[in-house]
N, C-alpha and C positions, 0 to 999 in steps of 0.2 A: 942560310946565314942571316940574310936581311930579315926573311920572314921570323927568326928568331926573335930579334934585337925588335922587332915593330914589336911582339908579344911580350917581351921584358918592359916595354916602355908603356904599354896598354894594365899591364898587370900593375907597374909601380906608381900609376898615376894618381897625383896626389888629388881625390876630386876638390870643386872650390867651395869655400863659403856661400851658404845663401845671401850674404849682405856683399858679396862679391857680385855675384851673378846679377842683383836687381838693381846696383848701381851700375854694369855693363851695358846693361837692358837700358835703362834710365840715360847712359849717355849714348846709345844708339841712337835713341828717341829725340834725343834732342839737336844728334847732327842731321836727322831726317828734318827734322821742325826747320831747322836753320837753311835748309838746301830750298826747302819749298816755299820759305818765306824771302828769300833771294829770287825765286823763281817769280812769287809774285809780286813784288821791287819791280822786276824787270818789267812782268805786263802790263801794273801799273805802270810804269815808264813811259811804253811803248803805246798800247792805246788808253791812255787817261781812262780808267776806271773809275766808276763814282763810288763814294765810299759806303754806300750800301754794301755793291759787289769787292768792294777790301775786306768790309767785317765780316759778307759771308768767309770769305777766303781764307781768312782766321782762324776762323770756326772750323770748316774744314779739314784746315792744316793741323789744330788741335786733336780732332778724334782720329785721323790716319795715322799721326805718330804715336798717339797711344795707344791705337788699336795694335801697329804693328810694335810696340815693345811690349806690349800684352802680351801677344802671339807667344812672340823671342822668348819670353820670361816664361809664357806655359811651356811653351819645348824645350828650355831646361828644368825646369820644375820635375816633370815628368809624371806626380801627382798633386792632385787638389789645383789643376793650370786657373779656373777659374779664380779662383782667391790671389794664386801669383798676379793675375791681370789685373782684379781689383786690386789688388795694391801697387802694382806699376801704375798704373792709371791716377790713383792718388798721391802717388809722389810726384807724378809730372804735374799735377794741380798744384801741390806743395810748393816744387819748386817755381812755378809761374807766379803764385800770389808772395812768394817771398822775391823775385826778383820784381816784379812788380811793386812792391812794398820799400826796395833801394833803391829803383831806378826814379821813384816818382813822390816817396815818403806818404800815400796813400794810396789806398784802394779806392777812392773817389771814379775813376773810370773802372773799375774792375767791379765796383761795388755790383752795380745794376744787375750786370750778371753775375752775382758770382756763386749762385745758387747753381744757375743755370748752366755754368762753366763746369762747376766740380761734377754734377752728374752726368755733364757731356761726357767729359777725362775720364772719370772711374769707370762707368758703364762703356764707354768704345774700350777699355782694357780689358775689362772681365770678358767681352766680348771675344778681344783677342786671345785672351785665355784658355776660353773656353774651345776655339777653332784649333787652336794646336793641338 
């Protein structure tokens, strides 16, 4: 009986939108971004880190979360994951340089990199893409 009802519910399943799925992906991304940047809150806390080793930490925190929404989005994708990655990857840039763009009304500290940023973001996603 239950094995029935699992296969009724497997056959009727509505699957989801693409613009579903890569904004899923896309808010994964960004509660990993936010756990790991609390994370490095604290160890800057804890042992005073110079801001060299903040910016790298940054940087870091950037291409893990978009490598792994990369990933997520290639393993629902199921084809073409690299292109899902590459564009996870640029929406997480998107969304950075527009929150960056409210929070501060310029891209004046974003500017310097911001070449360097976006092919961080898109390339760590295609990456993840590509690995699913």
């Amino acid at each position: 009986m239950m094995e029935q009802q699992m296969r009724v519910r497997e056959e009727t399943r509505i699957p989801r939108p693409p613009v579903v799925r890569v904004l899923q992906c896309l808010l994964f991304g960004y509660l990993i971004t936010g756990a790991l940047l609390l994370l490095l809150a604290g160890l800057l806390y804890k042992m005073q880190l110079s801001e060299q080793l903040v910016s790298i930490g940054i940087i870091v925190i950037y291409v893990v979360s978009a490598l792994i929404s990369g990933y997520i989005a290639g393993k629902k994708a199921g084809n073409k994951k690299y292109l899902w990655g590459l564009l996870q990857g640029g929406l997480y840039f998107a969304v950075l340089l527009l929150m960056t763009l409210v929070v501060k009304r310029s891209v004046s500290d974003f500017g310097s990199n911001l070449v360097t940023t976006f092919l961080l973001c898109t390339g760590s996603g295609m990456l993840g893409g590509m690995l699913a």
